[in-house]
Rosetta silent file (secondary structure, phi, psi, omega in degrees, C-alpha in Angstrom):
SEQUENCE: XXXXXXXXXXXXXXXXXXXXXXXXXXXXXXXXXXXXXXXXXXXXXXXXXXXXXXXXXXXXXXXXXXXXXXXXXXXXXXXXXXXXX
SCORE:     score description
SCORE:     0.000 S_00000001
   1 L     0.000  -33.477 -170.007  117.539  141.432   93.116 S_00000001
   2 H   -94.075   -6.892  158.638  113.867  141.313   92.527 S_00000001
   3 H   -64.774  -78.127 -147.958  114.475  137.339   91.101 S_00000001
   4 H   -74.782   -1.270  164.390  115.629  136.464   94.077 S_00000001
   5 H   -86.390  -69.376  179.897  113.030  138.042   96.353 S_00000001
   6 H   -34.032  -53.340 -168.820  110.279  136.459   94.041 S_00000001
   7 H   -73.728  -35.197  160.222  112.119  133.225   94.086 S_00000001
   8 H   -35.397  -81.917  174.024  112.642  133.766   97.813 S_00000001
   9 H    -3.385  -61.612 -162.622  109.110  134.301   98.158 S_00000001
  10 H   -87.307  -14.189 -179.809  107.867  131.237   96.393 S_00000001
  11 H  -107.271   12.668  167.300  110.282  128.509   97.787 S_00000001
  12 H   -99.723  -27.501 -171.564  109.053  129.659  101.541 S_00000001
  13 H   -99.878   -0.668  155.917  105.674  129.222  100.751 S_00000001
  14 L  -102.002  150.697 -140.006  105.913  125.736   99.042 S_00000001
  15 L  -107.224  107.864  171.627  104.406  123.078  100.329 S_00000001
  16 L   -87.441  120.577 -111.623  105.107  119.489   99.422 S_00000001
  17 L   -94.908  -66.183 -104.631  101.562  117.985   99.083 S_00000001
  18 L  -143.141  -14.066  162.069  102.379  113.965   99.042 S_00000001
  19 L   -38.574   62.669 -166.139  105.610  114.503  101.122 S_00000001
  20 L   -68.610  139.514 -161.942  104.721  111.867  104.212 S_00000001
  21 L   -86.720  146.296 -152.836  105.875  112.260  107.562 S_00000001
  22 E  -112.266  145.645  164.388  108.096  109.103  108.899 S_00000001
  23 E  -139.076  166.113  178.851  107.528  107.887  112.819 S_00000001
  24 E  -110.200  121.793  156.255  109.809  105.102  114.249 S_00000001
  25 E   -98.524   -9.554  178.270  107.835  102.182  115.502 S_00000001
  26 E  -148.927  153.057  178.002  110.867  100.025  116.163 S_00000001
  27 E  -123.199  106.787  170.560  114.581   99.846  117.262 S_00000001
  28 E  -141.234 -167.945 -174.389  117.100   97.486  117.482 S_00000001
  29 L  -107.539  -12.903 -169.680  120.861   97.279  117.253 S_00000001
  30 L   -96.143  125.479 -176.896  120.609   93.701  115.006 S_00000001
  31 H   -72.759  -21.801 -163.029  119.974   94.465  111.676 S_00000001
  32 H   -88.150  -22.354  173.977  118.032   91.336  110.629 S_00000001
  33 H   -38.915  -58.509  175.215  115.617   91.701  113.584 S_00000001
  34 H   -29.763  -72.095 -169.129  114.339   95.157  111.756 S_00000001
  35 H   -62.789  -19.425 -164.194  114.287   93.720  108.591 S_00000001
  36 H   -76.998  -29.608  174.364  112.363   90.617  109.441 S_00000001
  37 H   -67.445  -52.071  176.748  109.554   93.231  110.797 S_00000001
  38 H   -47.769  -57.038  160.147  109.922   95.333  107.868 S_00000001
  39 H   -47.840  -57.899  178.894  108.729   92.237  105.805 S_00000001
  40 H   -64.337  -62.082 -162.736  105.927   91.726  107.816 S_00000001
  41 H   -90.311   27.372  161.016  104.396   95.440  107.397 S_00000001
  42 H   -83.959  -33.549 -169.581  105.403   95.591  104.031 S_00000001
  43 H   -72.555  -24.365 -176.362  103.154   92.482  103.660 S_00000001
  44 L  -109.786   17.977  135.801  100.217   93.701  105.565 S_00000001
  45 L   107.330   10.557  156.990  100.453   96.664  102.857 S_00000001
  46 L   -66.148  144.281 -173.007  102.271   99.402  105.170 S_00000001
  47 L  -100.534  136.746  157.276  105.094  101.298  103.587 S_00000001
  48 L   -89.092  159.769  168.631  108.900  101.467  105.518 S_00000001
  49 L  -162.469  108.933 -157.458  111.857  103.014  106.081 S_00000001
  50 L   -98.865  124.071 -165.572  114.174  101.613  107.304 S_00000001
  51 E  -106.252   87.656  169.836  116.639  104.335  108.999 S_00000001
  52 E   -85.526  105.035  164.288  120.499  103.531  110.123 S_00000001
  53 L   -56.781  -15.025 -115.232  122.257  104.867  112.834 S_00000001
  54 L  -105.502  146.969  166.273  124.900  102.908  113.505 S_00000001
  55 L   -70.391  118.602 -178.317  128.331  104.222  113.297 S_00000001
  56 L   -37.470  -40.357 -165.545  129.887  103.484  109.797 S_00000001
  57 L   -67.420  -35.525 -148.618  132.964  102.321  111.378 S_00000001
  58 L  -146.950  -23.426  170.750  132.557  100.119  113.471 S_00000001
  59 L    74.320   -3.712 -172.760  128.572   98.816  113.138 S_00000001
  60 L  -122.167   -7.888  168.594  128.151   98.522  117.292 S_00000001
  61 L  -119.091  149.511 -174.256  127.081  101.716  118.350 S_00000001
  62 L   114.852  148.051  175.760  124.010  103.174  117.400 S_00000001
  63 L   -99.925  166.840  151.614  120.265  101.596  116.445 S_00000001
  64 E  -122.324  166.541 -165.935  118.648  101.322  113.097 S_00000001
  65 E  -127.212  122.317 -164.400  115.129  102.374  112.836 S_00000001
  66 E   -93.833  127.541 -163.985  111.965  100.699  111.408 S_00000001
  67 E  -140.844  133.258  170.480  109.957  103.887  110.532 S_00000001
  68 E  -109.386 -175.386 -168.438  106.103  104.423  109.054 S_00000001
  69 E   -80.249  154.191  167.061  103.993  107.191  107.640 S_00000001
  70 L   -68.124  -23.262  178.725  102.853  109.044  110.849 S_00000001
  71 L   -74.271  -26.302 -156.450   98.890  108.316  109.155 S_00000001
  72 L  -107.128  -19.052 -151.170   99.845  104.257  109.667 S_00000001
  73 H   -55.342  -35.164 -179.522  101.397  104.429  112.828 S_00000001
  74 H   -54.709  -85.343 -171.524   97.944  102.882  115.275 S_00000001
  75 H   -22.955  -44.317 -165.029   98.169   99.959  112.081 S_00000001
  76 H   -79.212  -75.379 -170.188  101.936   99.479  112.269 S_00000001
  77 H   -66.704  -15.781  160.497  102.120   98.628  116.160 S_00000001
  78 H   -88.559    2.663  169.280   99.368   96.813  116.273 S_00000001
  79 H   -63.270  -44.459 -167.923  100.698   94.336  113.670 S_00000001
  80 H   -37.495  -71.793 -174.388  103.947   94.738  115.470 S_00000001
  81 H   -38.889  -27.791 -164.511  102.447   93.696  118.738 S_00000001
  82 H  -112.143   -6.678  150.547  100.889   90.493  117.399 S_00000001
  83 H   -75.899  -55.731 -169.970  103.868   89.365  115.526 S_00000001
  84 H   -63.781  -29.061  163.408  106.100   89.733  118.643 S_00000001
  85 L   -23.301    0.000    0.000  103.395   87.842  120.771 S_00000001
């Protein structure tokens, strides 16, 4: 009993240091549209993730989601903006 209170203990208070938080700067339902962005702000040295909703079954409902660190996000849309331009 007093493992698992210790163990409790120790897996409420840690903290994963390097763990980055994800934001979505873009949405679409066409997957290459995403990817073709995701290329660009891998290229201007931003990291992605790209995150799909879409229903397994059927692929037409649902978005997928081009997603940065939450730290990148100002960087990420303004590449964005100036590609779609």
């Amino acid at each position: 009993m007093r493992l698992i209170r210790i163990l409790r203990e120790k897996l409420t208070t840690l903290k994963l240091v390097n763990e980055p938080k994800w934001q979505s700067v873009y949405q679409s339902i066409e997957e290459y549209s995403v990817h073709i962005r995701k290329l660009k702000l891998e290229s201007e040295g931003i990291p992605t993730m790209v995150f799909d909703q879409r229903d397994s079954s059927y692929n037409a409902f649902g978005y997928i989601y081009l997603q940065v660190p939450i730290d990148q996000i100002d960087e990420a849309n303004k590449i964005l903006k100036e590609f779609d331009e």
